[in-house]
C-alpha positions as CSV (number, residue, x, y, z in Angstrom):
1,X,142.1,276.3,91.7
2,X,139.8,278.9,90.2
3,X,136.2,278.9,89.5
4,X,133.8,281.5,88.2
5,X,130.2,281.3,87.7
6,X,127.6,284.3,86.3
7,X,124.2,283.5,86.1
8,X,121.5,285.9,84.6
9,X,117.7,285.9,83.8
10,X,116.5,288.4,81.5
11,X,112.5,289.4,82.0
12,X,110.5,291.0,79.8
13,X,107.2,292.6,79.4
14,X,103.9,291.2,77.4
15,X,103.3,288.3,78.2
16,X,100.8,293.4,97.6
17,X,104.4,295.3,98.5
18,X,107.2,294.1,100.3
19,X,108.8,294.5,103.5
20,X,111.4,297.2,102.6
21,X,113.1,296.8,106.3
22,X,113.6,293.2,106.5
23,X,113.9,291.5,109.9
24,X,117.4,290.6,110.7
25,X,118.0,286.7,109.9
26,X,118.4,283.9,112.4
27,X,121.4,281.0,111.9
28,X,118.6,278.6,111.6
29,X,116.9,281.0,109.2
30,X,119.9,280.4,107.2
31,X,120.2,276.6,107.8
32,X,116.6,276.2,106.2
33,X,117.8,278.5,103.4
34,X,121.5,276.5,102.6
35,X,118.7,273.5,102.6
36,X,116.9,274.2,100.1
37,X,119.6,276.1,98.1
38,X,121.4,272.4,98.2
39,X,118.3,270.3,97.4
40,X,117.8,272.6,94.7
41,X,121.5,271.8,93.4
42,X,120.8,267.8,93.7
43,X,117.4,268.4,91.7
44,X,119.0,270.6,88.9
45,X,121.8,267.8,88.7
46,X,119.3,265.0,88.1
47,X,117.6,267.2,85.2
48,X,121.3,268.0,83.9
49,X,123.2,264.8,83.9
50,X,121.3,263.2,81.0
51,X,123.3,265.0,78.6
52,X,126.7,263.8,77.3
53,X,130.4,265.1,78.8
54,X,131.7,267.8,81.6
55,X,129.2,269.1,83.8
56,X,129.5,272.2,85.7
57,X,127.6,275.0,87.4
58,X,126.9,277.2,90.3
59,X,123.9,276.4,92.1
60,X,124.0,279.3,94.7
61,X,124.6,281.6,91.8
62,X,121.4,280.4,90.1
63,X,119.5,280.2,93.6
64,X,120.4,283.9,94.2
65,X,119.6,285.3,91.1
66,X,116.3,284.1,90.7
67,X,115.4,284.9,94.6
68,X,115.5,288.2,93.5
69,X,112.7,287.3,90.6
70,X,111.0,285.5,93.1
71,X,111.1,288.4,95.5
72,X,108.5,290.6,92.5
73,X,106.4,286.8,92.1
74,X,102.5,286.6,93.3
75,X,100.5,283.8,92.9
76,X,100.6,280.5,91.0
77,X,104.1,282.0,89.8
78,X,105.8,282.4,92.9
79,X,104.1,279.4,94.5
80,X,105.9,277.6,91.5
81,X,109.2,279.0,91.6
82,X,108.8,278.1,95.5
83,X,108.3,274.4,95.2
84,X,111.8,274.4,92.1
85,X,114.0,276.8,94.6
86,X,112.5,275.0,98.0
87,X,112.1,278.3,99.2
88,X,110.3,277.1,102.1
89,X,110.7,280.2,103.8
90,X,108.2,283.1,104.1
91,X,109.7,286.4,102.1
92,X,110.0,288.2,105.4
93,X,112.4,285.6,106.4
94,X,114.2,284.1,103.0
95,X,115.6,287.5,101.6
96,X,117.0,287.9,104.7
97,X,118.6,284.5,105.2
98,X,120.1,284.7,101.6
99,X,121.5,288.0,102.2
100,X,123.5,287.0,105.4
101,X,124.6,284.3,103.6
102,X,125.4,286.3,100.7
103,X,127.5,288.8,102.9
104,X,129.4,285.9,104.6
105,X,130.4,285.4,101.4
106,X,131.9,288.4,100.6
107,X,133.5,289.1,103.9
108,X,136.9,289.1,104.1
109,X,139.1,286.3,103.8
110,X,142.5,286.1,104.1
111,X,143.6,282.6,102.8
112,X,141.3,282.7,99.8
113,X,138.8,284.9,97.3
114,X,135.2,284.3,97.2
115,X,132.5,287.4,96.5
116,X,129.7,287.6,94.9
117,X,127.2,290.4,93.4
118,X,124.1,291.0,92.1
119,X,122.7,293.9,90.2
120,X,119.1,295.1,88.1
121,X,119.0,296.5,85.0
122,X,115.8,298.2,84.2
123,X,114.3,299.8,81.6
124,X,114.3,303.7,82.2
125,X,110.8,303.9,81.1
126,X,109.4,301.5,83.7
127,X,108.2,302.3,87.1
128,X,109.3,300.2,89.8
129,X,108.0,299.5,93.4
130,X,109.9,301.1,96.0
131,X,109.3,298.1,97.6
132,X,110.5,295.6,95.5
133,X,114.0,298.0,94.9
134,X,114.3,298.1,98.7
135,X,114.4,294.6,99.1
136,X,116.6,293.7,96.2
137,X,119.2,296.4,97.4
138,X,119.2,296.1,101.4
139,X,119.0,291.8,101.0
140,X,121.2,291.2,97.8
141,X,123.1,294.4,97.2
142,X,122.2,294.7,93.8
143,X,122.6,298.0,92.0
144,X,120.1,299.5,90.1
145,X,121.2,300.5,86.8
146,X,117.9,302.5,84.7
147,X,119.3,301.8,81.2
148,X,117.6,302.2,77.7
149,X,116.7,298.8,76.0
150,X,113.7,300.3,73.8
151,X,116.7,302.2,71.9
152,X,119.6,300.0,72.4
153,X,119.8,296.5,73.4
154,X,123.0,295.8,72.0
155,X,124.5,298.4,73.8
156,X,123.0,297.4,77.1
157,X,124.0,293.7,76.3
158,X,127.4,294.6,76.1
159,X,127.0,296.3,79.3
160,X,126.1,293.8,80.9
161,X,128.5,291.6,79.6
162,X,131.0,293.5,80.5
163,X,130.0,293.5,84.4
164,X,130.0,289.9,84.8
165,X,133.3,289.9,82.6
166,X,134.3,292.6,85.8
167,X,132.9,290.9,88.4
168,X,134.9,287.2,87.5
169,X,138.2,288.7,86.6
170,X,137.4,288.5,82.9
171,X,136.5,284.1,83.5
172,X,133.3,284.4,82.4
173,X,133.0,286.6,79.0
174,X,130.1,287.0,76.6
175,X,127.8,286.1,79.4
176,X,124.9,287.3,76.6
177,X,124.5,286.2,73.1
178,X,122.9,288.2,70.3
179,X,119.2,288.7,70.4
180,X,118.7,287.7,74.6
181,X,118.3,291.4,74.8
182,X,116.0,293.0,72.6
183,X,114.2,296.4,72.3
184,X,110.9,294.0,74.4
185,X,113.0,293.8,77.1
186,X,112.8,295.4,80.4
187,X,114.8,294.0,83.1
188,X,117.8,291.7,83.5
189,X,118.6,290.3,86.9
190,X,122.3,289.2,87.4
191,X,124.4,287.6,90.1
192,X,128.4,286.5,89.6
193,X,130.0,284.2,91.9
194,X,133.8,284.2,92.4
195,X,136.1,281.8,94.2
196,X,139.8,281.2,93.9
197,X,141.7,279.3,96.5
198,X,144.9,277.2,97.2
199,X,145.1,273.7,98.2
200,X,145.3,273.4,101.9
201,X,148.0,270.4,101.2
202,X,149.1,271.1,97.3
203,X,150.5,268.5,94.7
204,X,153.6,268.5,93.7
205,X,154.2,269.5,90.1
206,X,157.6,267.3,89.1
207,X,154.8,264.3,90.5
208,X,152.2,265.1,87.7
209,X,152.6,262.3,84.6
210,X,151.0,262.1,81.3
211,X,148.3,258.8,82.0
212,X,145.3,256.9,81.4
213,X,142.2,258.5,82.0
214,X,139.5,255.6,81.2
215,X,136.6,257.4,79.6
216,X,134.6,253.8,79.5
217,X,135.8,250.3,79.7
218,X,137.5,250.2,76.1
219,X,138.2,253.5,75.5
220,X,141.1,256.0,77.1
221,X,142.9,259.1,77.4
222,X,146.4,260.7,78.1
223,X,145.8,263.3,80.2
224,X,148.1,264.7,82.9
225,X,147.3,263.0,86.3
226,X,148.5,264.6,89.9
227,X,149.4,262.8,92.6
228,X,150.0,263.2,96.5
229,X,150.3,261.0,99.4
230,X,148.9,262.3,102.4
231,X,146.3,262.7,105.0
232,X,142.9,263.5,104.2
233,X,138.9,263.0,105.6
234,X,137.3,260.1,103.6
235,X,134.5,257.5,103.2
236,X,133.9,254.2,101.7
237,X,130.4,254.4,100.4
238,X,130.7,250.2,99.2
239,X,130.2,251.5,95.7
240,X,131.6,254.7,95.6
241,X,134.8,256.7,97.6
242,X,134.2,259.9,98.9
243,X,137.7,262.2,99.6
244,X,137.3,265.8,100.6
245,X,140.2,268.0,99.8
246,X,139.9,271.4,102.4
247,X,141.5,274.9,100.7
248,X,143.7,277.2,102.8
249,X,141.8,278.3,105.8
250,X,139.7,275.2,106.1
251,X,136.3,276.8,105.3
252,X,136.0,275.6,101.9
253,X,136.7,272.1,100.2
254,X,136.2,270.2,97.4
255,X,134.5,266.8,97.8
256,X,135.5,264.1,95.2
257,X,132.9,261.2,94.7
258,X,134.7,258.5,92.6
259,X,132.8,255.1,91.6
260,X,134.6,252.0,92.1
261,X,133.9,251.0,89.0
262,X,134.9,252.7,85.9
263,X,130.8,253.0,84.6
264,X,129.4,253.6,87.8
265,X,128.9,257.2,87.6
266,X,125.4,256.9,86.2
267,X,124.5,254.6,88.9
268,X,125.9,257.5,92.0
269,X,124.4,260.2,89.9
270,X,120.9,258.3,90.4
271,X,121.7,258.1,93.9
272,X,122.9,261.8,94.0
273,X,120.4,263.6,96.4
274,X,121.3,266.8,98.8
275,X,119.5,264.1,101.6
276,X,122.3,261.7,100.6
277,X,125.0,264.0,100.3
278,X,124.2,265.2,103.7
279,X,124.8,262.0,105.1
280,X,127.9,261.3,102.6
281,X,129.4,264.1,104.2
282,X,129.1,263.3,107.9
283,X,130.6,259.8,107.1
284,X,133.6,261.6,106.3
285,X,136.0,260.3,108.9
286,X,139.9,261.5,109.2
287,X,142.2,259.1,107.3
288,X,146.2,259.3,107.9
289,X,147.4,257.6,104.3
290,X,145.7,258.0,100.8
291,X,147.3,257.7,97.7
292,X,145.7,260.6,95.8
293,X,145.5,260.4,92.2
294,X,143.5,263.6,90.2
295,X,143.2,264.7,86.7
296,X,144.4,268.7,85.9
297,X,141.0,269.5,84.2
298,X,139.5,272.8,82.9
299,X,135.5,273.1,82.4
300,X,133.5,275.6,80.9
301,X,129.8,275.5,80.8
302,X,126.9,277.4,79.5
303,X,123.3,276.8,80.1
304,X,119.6,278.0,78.8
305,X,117.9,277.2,81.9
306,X,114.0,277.7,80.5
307,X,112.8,274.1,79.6
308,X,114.7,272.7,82.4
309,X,113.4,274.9,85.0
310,X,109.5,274.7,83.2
311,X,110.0,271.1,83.2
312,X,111.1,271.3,87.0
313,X,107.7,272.5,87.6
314,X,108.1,276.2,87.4
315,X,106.2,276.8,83.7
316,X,103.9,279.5,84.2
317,X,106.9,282.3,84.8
318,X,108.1,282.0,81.3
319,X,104.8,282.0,79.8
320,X,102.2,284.9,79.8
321,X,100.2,284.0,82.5
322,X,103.5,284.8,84.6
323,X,103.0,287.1,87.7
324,X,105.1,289.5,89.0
325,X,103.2,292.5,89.9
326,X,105.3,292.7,92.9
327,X,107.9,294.4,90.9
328,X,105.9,297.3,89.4
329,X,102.1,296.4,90.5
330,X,101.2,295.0,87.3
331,X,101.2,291.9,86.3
332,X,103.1,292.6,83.1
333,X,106.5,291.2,83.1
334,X,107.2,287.0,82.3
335,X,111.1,285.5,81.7
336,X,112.2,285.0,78.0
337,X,115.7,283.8,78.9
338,X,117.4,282.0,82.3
339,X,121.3,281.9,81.2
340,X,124.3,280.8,83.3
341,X,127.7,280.5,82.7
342,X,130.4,278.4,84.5
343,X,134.2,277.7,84.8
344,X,136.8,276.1,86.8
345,X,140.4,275.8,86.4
346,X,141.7,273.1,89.1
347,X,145.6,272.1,88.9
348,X,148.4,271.1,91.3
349,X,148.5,274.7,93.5
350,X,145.2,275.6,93.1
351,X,145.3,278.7,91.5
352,X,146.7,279.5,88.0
353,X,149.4,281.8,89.2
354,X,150.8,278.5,90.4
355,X,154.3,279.5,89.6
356,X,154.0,282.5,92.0
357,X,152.5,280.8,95.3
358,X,154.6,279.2,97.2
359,X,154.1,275.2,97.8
360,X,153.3,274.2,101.1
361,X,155.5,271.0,102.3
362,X,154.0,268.2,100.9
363,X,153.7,264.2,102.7
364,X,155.5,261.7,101.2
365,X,154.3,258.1,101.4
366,X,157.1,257.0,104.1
367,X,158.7,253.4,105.0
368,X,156.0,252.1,107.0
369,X,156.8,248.9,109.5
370,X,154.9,245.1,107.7
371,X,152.4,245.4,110.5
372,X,150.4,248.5,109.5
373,X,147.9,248.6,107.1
374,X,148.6,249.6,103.4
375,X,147.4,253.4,102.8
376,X,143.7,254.0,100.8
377,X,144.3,254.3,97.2
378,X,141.7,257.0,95.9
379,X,142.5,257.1,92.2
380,X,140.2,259.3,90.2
381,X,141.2,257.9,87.1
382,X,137.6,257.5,85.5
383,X,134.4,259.9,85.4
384,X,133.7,261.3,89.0
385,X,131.5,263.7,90.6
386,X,132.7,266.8,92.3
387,X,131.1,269.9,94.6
388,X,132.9,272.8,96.5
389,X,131.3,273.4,99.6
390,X,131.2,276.0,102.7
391,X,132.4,273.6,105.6
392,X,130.7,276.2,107.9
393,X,126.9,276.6,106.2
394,X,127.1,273.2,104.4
395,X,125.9,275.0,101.4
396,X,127.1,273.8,98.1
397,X,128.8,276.5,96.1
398,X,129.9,274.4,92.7
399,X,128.4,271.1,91.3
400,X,129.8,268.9,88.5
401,X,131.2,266.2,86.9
402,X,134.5,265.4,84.8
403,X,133.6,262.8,82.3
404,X,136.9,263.2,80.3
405,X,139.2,266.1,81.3
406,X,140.8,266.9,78.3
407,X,137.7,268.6,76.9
């Protein structure tokens, strides 16, 4: 399985200095920080899910990426983009708590890829606070990059483009349509997010078959349907089924939330809060015997986060009341464009150089004596929810929802 996300926010101009050593973070510095990143995620979903098909995206990408924004916010402005984020942290404390987080991420791991980055592209012209550079580089690692959008936006578009095309292994291209950069622009923040991972227990391929995937009641699909038997943690929710599916290592997995019935998703989704999810989660109890049916399914998403995130509550950074003197002193910068980009590729080894990894031995549903009880049947064979999580932090990584996996 493979999933990329980029998220950017582009700020321009028109429309009480930081801490440049931060304190080191605490692990419950971090909790607080994973808890609001997550309620974040649930809140975003609820704004999202009104629209029609696949949805997919990266809410610690977006969370990241506009910390940094939030880092240069004063006033009404960062007091809104405090209440969307939940950044219920004081600066001194969140930047710090995001960064450790952030380098967990890109520690290294051995059974598994996940990194991310972050980087500032300013206009040459401008003068920014020490301050606000210190931060951004000693909590996020984000490269400064002075570049020259008065003269050339396109060029520094492509530039840009071409870093988060770098930094997801060329998943996420063209992160930046014509005309988000203009010669009025004078900083883009970015952050990529990269995961790719095997399946701690993965499908075998000869068992994937061409069948139904029921988009409604009445209507249906061919698509190709993997299947295992085999052990997994899971929870009946009485309406739903919950069945998490670890990666190599055990610190990552995928949790699958299926409705029992075939137009229930709109009902979960509705229930869908990172309060629930949190309980969802510790119901998770080990389960020797499911029959696992999932759909091969491919997702690629793109977003213009503005309305939603002024609708959220956050309004006054995209307009030109917006503050954030605490980039340059001035209050002279507000956000034209919030943009993020999403993939994932999930199939029966979980990577797409499936016919170069090697499959681990895979369970077999087994003669079982009349007296034991039949094995849990968990067959994702209608619109689900999904979300990749840290099993460690408890911090959501990916959020979505397959609808019809052939799109």
């Amino acid at each position: 399985m493979r999933f990329v996300s980029g998220v950017l926010l582009a700020v321009l101009s028109g429309c009480c200095a930081l801490q440049a050593q931060p304190s080191p973070s605490t692990p419950s510095d971090q909790a607080q920080a994973v808890g609001g990143s997550n309620a974040f995620a649930a809140d975003l979903y609820g704004h999202l899910r009104s629209q029609p098909g696949n949805l997919f995206f990266s809410p610690q990408s977006i969370s990241a990426a506009f910390a940094m924004a939030y880092a240069g916010a004063r006033g009404q402005t960062a007091s809104q983009m405090a209440q969307v984020f939940h950044f219920t942290l004081a600066g001194e404390r969140l930047h710090p708590a995001m960064g450790a987080l952030l380098a967990a991420m890109n520690a290294a791991h051995r059974e598994y890829e996940l990194h991310a980055a972050d980087a500032l592209w300013a206009e040459q012209d401008v003068q920014f606070l020490d301050s606000y550079l210190n931060l951004t580089k000693t909590n996020y690692g984000a490269g400064f990059h002075p570049v020259d959008f008065k003269h050339s936006p396109d060029a520094v578009r492509n530039t840009i483009n071409q870093w988060a095309e770098q930094q997801t292994s060329g998943k996420i291209t063209n992160l930046m349509g014509p005309g988000t950069v203009t010669q009025a622009t004078r900083l883009v923040l970015t952050n990529a997010i990269y995961f790719k991972g095997t399946w701690q227990n993965p499908f075998k391929v000869d068992l994937t078959d061409d069948e139904d995937f029921h988009l409604t009641d009445r209507q249906t699909v061919k698509t190709p349907m993997m299947n295992r038997n085999g052990g997994y943690r899971y929870y009946d929710g009485g309406s739903f089924q919950e069945l998490e599916m670890p990666y190599k290592g055990g610190e990552l997995a995928m949790v699958v939330l299926l409705p029992k019935k075939i137009d229930g998703l709109a009902a979960l989704e509705k229930s869908f809060t990172a309060a629930a999810m949190s309980k969802w989660i510790e119901k998770l109890a080990p389960v020797n015997k499911v029959v696992l049916t999932l759909p091969r399914f491919k997702v690629t998403e793109q977003f213009e986060l503005s309305g939603t995130l002024s609708a959220m509550g956050m309004e006054q950074a995209f307009t030109g009341a917006a503050d954030f003197s605490g980039m340059t002193g001035r209050p002279e910068f507000s956000i034209s464009a919030a943009i993020h980009k999403a993939y994932i590729d999930v199939n029966e080894q979980g990577t797409e150089a499936a016919a170069a990894t090697a499959i681990a031995i895979v369970g077999m549903a087994m003669q079982r004596p009349n007296n034991e009880p039949p094995p849990i049947v968990f067959d994702a064979d209608h619109p689900f929810l999904f979300l990749i999580r840290d099993q460690e932090t408890g911090a959501i990584l990916f959020l979505g929802r397959v609808t019809d996996p052939t799109k």
